[in-house]
C-alpha positions as CSV (number, residue, x, y, z in Angstrom):
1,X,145.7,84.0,76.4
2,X,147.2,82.2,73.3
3,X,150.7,82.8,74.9
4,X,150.1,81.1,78.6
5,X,148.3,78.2,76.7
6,X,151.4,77.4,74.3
7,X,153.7,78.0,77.4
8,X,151.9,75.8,79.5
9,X,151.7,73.1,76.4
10,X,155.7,73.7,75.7
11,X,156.8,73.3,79.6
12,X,155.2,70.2,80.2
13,X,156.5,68.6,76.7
14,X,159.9,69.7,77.8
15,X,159.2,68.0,81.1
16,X,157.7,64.7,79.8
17,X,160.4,64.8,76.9
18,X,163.5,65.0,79.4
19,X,161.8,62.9,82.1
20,X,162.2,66.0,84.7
21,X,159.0,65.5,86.6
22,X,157.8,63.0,88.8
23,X,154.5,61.8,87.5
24,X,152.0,61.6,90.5
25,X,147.5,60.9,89.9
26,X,147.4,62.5,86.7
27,X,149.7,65.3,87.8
28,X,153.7,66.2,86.7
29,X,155.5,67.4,89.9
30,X,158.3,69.6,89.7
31,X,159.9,71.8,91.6
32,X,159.0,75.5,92.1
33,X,162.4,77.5,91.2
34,X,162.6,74.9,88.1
35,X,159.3,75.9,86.7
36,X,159.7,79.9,87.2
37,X,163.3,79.4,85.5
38,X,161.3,78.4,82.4
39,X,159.0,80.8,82.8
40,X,161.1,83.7,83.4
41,X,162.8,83.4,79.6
42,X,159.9,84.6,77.9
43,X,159.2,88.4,78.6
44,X,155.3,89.1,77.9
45,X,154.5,88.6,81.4
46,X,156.1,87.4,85.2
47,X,156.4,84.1,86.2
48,X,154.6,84.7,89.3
49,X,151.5,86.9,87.1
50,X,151.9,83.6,85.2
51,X,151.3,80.7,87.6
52,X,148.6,83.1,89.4
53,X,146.7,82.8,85.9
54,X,147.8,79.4,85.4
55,X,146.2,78.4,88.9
56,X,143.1,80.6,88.3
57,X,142.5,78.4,85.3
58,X,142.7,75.0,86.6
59,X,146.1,74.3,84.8
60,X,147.8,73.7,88.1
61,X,146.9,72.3,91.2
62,X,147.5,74.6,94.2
63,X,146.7,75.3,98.1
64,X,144.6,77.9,99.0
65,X,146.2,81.6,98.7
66,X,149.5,79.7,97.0
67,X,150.8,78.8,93.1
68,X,151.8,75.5,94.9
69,X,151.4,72.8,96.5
70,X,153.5,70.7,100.0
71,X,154.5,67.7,98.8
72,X,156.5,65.1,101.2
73,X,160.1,64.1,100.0
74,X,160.5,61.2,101.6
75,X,164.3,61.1,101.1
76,X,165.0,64.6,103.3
77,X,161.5,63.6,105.3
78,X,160.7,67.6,104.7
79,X,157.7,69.0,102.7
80,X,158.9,70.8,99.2
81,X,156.6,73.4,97.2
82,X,156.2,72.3,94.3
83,X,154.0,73.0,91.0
84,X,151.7,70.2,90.1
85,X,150.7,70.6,86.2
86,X,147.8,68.6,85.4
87,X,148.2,66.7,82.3
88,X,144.6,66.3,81.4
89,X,144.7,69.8,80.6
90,X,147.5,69.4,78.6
91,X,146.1,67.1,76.6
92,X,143.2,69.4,76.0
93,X,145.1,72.3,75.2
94,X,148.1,70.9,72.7
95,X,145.0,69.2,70.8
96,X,143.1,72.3,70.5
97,X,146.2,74.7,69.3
98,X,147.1,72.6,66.5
């Protein structure tokens, strides 16, 4: 479990660090293929097994049956999944794995 938690901790640095990720209620948005990139260069598991845990543990918010979640992109007036990471729990986990 030590793995998704540092994972989780080193994607959303990377994403607040670079300024990647649209920053929506306490949530970073980014898009689905962007997020199962980074996943997919570490080995131990799938990004799909991943984000299924992930969502299972509150990490990310998500619709029903789904890793992600419609959000409206007002520029191409189209809904985009995308992968809300809640930063709350981010918080929580980079304080506790120190």
């Amino acid at each position: 479990m030590i793995r998704y938690m540092k994972e989780f901790v080193a994607i959303v640095e990377f994403l607040k660090k670079y300024d990647k990720a649209k920053v929506s209620k306490g949530f970073l948005i980014m898009d689905k293929p962007s997020i199962v990139e980074m996943l997919d260069r570490n080995k131990y598991d799938t990004s799909d097994s991943k984000l299924k845990i992930w969502k299972a543990m509150n990490w990310i918010d998500a619709e029903e049956r789904r890793v992600t979640k419609r959000i409206y992109d007002g520029k191409t007036g189209t809904y985009k999944p995308c992968i809300k990471l809640d930063i709350k729990v981010y918080e929580t986990l980079k304080k506790h794995l120190k």
